[in-house]
Residue frames as a rotation matrix with the C-alpha (Angstrom) as fourth column:
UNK 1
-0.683 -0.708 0.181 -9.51
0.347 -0.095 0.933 -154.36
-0.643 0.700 0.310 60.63
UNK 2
-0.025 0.585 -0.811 -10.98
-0.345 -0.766 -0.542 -152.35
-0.938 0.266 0.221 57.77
UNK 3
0.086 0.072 0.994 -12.24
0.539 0.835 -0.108 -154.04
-0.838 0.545 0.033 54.85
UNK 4
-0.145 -0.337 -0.930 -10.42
-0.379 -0.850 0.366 -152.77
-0.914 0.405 -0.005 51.68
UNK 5
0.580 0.493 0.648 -11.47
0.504 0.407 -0.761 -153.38
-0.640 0.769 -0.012 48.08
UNK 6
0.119 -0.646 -0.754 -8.93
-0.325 -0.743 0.585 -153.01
-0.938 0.176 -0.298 45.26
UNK 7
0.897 -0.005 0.441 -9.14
0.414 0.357 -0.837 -153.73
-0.154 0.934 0.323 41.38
UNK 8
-0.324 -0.869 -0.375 -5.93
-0.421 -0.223 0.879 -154.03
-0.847 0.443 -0.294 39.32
UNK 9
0.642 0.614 -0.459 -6.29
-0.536 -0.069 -0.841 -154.35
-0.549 0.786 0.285 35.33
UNK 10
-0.077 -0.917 0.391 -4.22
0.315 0.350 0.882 -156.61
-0.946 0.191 0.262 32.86
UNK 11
0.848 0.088 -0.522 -3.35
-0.457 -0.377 -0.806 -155.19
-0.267 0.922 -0.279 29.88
UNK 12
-0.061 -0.922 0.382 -1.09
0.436 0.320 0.841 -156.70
-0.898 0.218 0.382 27.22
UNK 13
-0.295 -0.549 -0.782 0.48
-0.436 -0.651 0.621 -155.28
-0.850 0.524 -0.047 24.29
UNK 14
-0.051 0.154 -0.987 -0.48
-0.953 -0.303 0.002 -155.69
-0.299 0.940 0.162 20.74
UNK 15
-0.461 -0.200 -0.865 1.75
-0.058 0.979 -0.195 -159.42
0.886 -0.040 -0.463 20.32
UNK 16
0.719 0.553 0.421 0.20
-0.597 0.181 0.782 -159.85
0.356 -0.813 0.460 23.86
UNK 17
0.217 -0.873 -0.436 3.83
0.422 0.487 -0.765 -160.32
0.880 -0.018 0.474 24.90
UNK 18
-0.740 -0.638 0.213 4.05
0.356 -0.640 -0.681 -157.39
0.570 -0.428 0.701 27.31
UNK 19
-0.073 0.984 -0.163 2.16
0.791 0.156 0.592 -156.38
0.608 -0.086 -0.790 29.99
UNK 20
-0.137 -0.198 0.971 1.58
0.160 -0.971 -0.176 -152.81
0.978 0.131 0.165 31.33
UNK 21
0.435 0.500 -0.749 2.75
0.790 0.188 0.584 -151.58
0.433 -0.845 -0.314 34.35
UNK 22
0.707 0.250 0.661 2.67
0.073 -0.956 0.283 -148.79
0.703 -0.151 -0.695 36.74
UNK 23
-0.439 -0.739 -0.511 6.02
0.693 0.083 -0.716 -147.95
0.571 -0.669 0.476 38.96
UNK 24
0.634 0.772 0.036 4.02
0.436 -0.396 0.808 -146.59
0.638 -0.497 -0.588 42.02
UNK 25
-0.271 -0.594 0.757 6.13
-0.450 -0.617 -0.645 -143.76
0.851 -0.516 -0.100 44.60
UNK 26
0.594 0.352 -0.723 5.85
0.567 0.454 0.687 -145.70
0.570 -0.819 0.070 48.06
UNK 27
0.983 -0.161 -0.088 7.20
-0.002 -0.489 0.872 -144.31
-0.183 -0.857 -0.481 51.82
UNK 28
0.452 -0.802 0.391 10.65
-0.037 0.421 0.906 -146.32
-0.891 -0.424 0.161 51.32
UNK 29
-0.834 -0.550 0.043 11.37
-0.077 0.192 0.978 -147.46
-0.546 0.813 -0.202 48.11
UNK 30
-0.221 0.389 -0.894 9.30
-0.966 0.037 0.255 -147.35
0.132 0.921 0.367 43.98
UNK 31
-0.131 0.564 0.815 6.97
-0.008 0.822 -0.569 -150.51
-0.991 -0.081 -0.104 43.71
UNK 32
-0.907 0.263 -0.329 5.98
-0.387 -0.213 0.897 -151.76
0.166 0.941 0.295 40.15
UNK 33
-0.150 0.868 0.473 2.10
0.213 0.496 -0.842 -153.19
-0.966 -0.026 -0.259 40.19
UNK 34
-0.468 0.519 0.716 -0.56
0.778 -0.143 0.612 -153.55
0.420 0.843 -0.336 37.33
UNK 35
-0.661 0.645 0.383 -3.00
-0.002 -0.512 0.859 -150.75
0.751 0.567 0.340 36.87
UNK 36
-0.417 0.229 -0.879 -4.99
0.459 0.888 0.014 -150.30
0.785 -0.398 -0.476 39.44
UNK 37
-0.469 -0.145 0.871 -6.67
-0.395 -0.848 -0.354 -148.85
0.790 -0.510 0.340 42.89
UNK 38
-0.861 0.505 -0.059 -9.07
0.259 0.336 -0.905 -149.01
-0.437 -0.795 -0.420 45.89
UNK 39
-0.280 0.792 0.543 -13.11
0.503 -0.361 0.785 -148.73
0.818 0.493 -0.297 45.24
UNK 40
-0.921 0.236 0.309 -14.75
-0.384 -0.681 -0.623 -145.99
0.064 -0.693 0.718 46.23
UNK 41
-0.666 0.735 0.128 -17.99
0.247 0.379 -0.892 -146.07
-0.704 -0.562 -0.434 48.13
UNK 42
0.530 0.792 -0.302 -21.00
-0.287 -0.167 -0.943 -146.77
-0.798 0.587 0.139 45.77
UNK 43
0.120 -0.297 -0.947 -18.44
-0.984 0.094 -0.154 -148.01
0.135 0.950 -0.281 42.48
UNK 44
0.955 -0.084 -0.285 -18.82
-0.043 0.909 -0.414 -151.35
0.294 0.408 0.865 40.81
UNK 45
0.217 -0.876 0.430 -15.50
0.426 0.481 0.766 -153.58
-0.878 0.017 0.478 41.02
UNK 46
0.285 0.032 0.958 -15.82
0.958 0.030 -0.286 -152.67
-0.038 0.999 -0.023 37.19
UNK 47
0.963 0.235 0.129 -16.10
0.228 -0.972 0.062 -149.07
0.140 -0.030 -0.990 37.66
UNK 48
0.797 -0.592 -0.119 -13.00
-0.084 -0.303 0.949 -148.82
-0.598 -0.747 -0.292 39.90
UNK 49
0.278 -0.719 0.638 -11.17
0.306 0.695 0.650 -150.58
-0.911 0.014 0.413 37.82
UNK 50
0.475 -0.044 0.879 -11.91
0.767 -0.470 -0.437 -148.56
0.432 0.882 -0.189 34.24
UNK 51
0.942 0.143 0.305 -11.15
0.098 -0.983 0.157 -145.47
0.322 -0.118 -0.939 36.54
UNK 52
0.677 -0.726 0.120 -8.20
-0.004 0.160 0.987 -146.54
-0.736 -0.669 0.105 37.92
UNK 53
0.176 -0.519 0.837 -6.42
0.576 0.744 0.340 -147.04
-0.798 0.422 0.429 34.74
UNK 54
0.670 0.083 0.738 -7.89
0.635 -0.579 -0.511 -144.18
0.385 0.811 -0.441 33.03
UNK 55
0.893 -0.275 0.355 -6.32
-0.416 -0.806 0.422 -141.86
0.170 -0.525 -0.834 36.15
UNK 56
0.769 -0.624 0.142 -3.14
-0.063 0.146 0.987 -143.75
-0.636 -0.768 0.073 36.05
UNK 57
-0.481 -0.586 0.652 -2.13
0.648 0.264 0.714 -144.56
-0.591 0.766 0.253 32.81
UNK 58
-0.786 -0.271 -0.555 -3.83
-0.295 -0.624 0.723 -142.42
-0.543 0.733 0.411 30.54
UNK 59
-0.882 -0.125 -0.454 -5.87
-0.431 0.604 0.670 -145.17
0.191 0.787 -0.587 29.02
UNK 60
-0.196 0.921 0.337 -9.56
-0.847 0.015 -0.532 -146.09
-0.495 -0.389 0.777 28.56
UNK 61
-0.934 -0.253 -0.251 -9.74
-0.275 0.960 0.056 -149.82
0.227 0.121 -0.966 28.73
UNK 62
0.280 0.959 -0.051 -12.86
-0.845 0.271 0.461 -152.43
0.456 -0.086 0.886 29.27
UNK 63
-0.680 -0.444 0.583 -12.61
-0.671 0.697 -0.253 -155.34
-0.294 -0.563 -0.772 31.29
UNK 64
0.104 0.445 -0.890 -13.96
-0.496 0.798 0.341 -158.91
0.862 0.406 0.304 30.95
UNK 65
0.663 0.193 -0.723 -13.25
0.417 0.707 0.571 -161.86
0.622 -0.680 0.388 33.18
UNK 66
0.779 -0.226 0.585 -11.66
-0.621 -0.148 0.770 -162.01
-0.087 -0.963 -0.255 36.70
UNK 67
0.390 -0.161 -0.906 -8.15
-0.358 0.880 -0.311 -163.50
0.848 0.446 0.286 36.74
UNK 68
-0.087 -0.405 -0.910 -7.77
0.181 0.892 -0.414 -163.39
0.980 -0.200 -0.004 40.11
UNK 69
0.673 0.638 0.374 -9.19
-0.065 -0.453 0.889 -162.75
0.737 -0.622 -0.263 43.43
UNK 70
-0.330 -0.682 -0.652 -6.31
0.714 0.271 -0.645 -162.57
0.617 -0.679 0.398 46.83
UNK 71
0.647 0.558 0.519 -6.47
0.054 -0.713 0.699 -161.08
0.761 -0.424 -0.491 49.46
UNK 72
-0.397 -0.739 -0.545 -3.89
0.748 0.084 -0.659 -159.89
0.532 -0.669 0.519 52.75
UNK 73
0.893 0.289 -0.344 -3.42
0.449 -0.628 0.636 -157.80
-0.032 -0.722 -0.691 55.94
UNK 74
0.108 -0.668 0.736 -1.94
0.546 -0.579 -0.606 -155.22
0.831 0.467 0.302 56.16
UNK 75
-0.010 -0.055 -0.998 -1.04
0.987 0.161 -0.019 -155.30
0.162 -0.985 0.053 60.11
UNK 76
-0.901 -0.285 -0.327 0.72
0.272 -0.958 0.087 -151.18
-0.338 -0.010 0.941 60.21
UNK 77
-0.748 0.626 -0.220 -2.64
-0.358 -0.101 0.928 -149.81
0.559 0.773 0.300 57.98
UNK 78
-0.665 0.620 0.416 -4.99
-0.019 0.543 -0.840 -152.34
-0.746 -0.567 -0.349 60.06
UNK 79
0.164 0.710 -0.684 -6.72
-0.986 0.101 -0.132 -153.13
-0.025 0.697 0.717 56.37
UNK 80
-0.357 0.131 0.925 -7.70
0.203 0.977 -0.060 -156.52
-0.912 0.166 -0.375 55.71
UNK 81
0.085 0.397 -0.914 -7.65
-0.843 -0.460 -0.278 -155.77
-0.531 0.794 0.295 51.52
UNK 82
0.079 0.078 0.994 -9.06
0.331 0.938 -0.100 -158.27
-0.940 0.336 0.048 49.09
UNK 83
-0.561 -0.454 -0.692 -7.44
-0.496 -0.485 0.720 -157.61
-0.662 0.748 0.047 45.42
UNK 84
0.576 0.673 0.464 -9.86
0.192 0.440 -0.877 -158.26
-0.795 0.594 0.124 42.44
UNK 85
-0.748 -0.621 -0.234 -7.20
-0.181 -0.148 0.972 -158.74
-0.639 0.770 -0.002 39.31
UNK 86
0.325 0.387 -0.863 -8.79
-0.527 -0.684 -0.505 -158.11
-0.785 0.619 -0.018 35.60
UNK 87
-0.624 -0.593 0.508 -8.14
0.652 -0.039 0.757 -159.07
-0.430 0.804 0.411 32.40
UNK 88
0.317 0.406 -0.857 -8.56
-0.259 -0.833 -0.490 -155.83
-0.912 0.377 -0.159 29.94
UNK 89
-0.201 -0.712 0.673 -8.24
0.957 0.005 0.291 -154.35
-0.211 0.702 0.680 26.78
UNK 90
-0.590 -0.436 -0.680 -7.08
0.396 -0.890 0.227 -151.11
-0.704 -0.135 0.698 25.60
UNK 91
-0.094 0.802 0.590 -9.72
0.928 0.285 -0.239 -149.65
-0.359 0.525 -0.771 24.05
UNK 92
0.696 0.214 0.685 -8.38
0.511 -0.819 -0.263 -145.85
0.505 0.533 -0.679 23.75
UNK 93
0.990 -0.095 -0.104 -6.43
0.011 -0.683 0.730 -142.90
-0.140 -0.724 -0.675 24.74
UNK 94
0.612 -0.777 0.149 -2.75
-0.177 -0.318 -0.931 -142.16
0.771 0.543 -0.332 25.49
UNK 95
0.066 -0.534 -0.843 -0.27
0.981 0.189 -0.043 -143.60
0.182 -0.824 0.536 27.82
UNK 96
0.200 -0.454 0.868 0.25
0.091 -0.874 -0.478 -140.59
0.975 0.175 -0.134 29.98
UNK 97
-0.363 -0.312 -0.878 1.24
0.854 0.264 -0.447 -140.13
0.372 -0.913 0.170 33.97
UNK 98
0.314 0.760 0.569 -1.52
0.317 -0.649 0.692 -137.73
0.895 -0.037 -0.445 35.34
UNK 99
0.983 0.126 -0.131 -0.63
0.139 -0.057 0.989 -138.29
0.117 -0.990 -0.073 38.97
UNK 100
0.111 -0.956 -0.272 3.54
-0.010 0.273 -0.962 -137.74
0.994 0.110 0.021 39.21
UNK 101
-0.477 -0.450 0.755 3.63
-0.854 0.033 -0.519 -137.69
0.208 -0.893 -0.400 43.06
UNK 102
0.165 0.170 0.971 2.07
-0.614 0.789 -0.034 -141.13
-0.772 -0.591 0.235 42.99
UNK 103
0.745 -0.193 0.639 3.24
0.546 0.727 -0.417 -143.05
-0.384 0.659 0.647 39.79
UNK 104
-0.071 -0.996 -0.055 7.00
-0.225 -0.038 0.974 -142.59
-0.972 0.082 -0.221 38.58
UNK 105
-0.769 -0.443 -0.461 6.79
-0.573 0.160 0.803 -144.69
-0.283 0.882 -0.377 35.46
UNK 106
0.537 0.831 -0.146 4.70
-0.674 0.318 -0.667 -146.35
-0.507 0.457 0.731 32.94
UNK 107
-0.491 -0.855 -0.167 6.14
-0.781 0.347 0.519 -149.30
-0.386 0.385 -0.838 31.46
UNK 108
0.761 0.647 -0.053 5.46
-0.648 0.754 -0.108 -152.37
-0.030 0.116 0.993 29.37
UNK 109
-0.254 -0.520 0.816 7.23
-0.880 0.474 0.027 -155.14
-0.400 -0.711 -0.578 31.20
UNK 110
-0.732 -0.147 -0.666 7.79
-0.449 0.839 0.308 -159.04
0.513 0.524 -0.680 29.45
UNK 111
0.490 0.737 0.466 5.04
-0.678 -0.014 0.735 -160.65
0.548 -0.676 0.493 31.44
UNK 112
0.454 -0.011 -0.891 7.24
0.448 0.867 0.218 -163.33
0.770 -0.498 0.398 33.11
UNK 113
-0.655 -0.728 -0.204 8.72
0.509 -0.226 -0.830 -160.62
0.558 -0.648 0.519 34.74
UNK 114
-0.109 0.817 0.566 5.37
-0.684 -0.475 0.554 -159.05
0.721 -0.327 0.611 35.60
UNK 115
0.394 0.708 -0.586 4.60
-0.108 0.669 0.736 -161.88
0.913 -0.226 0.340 37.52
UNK 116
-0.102 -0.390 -0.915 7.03
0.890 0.375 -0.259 -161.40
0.445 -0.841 0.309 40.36
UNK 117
-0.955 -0.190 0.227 5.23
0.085 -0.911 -0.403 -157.62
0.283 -0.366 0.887 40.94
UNK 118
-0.455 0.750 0.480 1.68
-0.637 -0.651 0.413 -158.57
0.622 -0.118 0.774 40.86
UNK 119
-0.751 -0.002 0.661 1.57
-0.658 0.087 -0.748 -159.94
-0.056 -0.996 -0.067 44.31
UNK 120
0.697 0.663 -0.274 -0.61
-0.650 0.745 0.149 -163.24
0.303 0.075 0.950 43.45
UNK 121
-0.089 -0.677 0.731 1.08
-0.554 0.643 0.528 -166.33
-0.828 -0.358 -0.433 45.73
UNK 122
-0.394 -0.395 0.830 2.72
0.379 0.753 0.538 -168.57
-0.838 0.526 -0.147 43.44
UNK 123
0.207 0.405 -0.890 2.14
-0.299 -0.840 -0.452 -166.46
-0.932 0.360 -0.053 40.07
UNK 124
-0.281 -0.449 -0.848 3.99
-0.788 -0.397 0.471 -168.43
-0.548 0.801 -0.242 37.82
UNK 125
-0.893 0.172 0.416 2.18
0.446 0.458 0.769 -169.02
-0.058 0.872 -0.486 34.59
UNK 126
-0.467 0.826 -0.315 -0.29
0.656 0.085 -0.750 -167.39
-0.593 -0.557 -0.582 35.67
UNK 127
-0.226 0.027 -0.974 -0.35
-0.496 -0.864 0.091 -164.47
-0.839 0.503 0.209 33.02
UNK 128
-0.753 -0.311 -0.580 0.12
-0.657 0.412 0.632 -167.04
0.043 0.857 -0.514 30.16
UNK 129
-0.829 0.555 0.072 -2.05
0.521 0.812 -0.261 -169.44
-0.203 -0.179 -0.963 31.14
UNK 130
-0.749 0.638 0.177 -5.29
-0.582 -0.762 0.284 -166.70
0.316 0.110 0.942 30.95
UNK 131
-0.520 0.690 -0.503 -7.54
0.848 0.485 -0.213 -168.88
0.097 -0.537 -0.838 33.26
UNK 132
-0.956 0.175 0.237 -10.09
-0.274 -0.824 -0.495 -166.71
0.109 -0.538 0.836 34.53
UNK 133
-0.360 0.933 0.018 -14.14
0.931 0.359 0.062 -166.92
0.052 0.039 -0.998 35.45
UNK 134
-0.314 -0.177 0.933 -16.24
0.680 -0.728 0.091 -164.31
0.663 0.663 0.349 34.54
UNK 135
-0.992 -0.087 -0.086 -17.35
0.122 -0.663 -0.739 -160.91
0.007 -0.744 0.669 36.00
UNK 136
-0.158 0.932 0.327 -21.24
0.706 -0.125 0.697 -160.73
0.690 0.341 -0.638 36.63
UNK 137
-0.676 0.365 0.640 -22.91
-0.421 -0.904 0.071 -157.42
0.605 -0.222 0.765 37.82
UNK 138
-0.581 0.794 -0.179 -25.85
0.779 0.606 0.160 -158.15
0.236 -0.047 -0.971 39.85
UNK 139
-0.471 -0.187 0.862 -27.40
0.359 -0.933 -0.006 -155.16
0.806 0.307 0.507 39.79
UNK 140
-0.919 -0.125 0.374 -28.91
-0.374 -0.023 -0.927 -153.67
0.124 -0.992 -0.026 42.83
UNK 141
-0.574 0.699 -0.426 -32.03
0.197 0.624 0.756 -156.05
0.795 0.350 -0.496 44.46
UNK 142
-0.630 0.268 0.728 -34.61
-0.595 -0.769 -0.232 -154.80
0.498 -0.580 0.645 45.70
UNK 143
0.261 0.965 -0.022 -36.24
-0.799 0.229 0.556 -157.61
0.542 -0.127 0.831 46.67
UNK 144
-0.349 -0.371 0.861 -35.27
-0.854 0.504 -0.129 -160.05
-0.386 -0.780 -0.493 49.79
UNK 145
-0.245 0.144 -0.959 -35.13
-0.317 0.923 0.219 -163.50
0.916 0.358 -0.180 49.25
């Protein structure tokens, strides 16, 4: 199996009532998710995750802590992807849909209903609650321990 790396970003609204999500085009049937993507080779978790968001939504955001780390297979695909969730904030720009053949809609979605799209087992409270631990860089080391 191929090891996949994917950041997704929360973002809530002003009242931090709503939380923004992307209605992704899939084979079968429209998915909603947060923000989000695979990293490319050589990008921070961080990186991916500003870029993803800027190329999906429009929007140039900053991230802070980790609220959640999962991870699945994906048997058909043969990836074995481990999902680094975000908390952001919106820090510029314009909602806009760069990509229509791969994102349908842009929406800002109540978060208790968010929580049954962004594929974390057992999710609820999980938005509300804002647990999280933070994100540290280590930058690159050149020196074996």
């Amino acid at each position: 199996m191929k090891r996949v790396d994917v950041t997704y970003v929360l973002l809530f609204d002003e009242q931090e009532e709503n939380v923004l999500m992307v209605k992704n085009k899939g084979k079968k049937s429209s998915y909603y998710t947060l923000p989000g993507g695979a990293v490319e080779p050589g990008e921070t978790l961080e990186e991916a995750a500003i870029r993803e968001v800027k190329e999906e939504t429009g929007l140039d955001v900053e991230i802070s802590d980790v609220l959640s780390v999962s991870e699945a297979f994906f048997e058909e695909r043969g990836h074995h992807a481990i999902f680094f969730t975000f908390s952001g904030k919106i820090i510029g720009g314009e909602i806009n849909i760069s990509f229509p053949e791969e994102i349908e809609e842009i929406t800002w979605m109540e978060s208790e209903k968010a929580e049954d799209y962004i594929h974390i087992t057992d999710t609820k409270g999980l938005i509300k609650n804002k647990a999280s631990v933070p994100y540290l860089l280590r930058k690159k080391v050149i020196q074996e321990f």
